[in-house]
Short mmCIF file of the C-alpha atoms (twelve columns), coordinates in Angstrom:
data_MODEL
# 
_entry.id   MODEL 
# 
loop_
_atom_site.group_PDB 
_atom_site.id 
_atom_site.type_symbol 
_atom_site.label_atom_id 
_atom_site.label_alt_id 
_atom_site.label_comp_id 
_atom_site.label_asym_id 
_atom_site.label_seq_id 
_atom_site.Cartn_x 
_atom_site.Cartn_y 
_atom_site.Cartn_z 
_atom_site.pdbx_PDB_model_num 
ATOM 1   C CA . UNK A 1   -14.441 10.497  6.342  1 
ATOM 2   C CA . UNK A 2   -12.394 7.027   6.677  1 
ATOM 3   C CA . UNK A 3   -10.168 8.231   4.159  1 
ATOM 4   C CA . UNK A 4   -8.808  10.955  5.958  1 
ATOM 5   C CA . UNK A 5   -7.582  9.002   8.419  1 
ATOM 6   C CA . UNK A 6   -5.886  5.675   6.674  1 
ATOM 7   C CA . UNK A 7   -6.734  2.567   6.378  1 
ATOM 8   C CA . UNK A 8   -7.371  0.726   10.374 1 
ATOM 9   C CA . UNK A 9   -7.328  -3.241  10.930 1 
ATOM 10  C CA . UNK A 10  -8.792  -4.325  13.868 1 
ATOM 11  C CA . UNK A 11  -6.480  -6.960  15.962 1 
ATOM 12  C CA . UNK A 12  -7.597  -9.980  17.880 1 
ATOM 13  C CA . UNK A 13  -5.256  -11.546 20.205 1 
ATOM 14  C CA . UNK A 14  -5.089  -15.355 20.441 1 
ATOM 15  C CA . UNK A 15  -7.568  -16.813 23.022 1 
ATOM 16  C CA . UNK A 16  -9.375  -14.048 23.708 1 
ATOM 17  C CA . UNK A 17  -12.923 -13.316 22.226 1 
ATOM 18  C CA . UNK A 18  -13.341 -10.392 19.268 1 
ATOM 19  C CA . UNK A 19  -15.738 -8.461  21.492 1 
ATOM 20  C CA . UNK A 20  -15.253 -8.331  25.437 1 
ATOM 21  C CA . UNK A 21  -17.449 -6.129  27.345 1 
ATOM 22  C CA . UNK A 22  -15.909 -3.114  28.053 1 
ATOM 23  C CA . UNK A 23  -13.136 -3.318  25.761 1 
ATOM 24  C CA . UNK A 24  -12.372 -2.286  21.569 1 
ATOM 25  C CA . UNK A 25  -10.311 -4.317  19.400 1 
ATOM 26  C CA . UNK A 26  -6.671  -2.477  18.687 1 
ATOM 27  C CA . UNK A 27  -6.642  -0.819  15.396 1 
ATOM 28  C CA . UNK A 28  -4.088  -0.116  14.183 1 
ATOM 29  C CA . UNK A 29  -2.849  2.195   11.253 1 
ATOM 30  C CA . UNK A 30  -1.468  0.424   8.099  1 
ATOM 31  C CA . UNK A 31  0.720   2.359   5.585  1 
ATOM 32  C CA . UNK A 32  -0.931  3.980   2.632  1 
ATOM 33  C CA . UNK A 33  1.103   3.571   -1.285 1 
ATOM 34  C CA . UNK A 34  4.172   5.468   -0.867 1 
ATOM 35  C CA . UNK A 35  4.280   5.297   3.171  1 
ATOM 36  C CA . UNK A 36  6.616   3.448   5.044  1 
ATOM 37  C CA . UNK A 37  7.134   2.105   8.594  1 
ATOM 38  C CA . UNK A 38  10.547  2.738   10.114 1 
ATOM 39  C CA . UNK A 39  12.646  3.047   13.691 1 
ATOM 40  C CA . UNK A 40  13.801  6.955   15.241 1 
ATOM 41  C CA . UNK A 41  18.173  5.805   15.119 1 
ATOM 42  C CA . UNK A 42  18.975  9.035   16.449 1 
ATOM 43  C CA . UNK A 43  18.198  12.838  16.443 1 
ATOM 44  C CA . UNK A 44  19.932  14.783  14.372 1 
ATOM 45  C CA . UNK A 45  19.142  18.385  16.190 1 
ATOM 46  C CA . UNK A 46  16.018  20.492  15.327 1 
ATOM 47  C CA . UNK A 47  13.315  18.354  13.391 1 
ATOM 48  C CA . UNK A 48  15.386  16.407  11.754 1 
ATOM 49  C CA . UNK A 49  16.043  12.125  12.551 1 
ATOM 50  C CA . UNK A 50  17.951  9.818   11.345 1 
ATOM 51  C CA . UNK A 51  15.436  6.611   10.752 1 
ATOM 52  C CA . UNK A 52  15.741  2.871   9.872  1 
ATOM 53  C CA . UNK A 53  12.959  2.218   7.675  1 
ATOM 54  C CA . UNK A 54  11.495  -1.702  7.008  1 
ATOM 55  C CA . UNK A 55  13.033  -1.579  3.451  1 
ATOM 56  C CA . UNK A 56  16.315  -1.359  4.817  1 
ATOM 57  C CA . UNK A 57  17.142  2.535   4.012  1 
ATOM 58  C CA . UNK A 58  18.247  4.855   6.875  1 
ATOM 59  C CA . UNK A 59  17.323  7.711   5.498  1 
ATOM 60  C CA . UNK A 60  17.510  11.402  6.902  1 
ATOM 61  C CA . UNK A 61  13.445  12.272  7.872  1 
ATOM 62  C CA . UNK A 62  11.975  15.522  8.880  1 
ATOM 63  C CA . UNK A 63  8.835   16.617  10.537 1 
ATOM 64  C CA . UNK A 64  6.642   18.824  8.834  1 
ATOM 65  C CA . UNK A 65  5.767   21.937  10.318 1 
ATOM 66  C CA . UNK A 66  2.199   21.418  11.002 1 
ATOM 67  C CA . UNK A 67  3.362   18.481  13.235 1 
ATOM 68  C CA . UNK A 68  5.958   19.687  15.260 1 
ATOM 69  C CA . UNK A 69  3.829   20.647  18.385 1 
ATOM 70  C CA . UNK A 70  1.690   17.437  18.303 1 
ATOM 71  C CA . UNK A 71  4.852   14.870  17.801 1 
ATOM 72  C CA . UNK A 72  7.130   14.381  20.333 1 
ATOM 73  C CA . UNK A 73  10.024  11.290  19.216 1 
ATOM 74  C CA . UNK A 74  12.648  9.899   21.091 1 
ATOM 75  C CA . UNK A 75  14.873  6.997   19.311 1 
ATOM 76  C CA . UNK A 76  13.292  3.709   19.640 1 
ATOM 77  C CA . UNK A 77  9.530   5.202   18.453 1 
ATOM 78  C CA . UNK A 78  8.484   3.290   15.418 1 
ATOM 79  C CA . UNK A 79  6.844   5.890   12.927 1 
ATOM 80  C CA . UNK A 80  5.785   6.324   9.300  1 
ATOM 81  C CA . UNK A 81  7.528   7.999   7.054  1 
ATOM 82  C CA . UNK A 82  7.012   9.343   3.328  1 
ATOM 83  C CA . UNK A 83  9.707   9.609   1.159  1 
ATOM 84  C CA . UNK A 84  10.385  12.357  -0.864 1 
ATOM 85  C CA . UNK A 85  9.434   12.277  -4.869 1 
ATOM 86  C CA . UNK A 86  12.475  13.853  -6.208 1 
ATOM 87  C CA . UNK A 87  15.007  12.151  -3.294 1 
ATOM 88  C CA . UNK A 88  14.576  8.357   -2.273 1 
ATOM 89  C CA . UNK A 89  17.291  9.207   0.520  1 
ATOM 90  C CA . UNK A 90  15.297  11.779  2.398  1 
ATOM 91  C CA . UNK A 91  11.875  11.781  3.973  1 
ATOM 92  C CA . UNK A 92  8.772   13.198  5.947  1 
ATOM 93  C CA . UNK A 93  7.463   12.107  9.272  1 
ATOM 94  C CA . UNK A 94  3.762   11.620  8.276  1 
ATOM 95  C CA . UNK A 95  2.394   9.518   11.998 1 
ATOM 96  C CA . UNK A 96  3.599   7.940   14.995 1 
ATOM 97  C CA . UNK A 97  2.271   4.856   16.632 1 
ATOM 98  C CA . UNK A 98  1.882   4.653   20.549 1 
ATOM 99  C CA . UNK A 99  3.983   1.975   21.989 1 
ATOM 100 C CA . UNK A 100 0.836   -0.123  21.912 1 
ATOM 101 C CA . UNK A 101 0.360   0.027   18.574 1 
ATOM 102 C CA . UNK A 102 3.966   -0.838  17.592 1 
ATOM 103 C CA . UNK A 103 3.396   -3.868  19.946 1 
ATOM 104 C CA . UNK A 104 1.210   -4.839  17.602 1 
ATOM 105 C CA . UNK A 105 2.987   -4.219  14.844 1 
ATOM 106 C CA . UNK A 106 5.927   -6.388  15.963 1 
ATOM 107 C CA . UNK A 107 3.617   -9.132  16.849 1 
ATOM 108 C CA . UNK A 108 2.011   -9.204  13.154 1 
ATOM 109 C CA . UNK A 109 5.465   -9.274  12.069 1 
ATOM 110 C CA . UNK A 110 5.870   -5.377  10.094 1 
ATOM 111 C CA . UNK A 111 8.773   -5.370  11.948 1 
ATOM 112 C CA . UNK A 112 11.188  -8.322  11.746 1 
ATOM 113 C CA . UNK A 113 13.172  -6.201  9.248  1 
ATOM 114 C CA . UNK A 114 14.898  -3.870  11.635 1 
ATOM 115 C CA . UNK A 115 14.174  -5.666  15.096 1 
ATOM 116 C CA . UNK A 116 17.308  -7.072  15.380 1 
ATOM 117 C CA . UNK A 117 19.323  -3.607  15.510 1 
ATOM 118 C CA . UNK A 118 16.909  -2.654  18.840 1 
# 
């Protein structure tokens, strides 16, 4: 069943203690082999985006259609894209994190590639 859903870390900040009462550790989701994590640049019109992606590509993503009512991105979300087999330059939106999950993405540092263009 875990392997449906991705690998998960769980994230303790500094000074406080792993388990509080009445609050879970942040998990969040870490790319699988062949996912990458990248920045929404712009919308291109339809389902198609123009993303920044942490190995330094900006390349030309879509979303699929089975996630087109559940995803709703604006430029600035930080998703995770797959690239296509047959085309490096184009590539699927596969998840996208809530903005407290991509606060903790910046603060393990998965990130620092593209932060300083936002």
């Amino acid at each position: 069943m875990d392997e449906e859903y991705g690998d998960f870390e769980e994230v303790v900040e500094e000074g406080q203690q792993p388990t509080q009462e009445g609050e879970a550790p942040i998990r969040v989701r870490k790319p699988r082999d062949g996912e990458i994590i990248g920045v929404i640049v712009q919308r291109l019109g339809g389902n198609r985006m123009e993303v920044h992606c942490v190995d330094g590509k900006v390349r030309n993503c879509r979303v699929p259609g089975r996630f087109k009512r559940s995803m709703w991105l604006r430029p600035k979300d930080v998703v995770l894209v797959q690239p296509w087999e047959y085309d490096n330059s184009k590539a699927d939106v596969v998840f996208h994190y809530n903005p407290g999950a991509a606060n903790q993405l910046r603060k393990r540092g998965l990130l620092d590639s593209i932060k300083d263009e936002f």
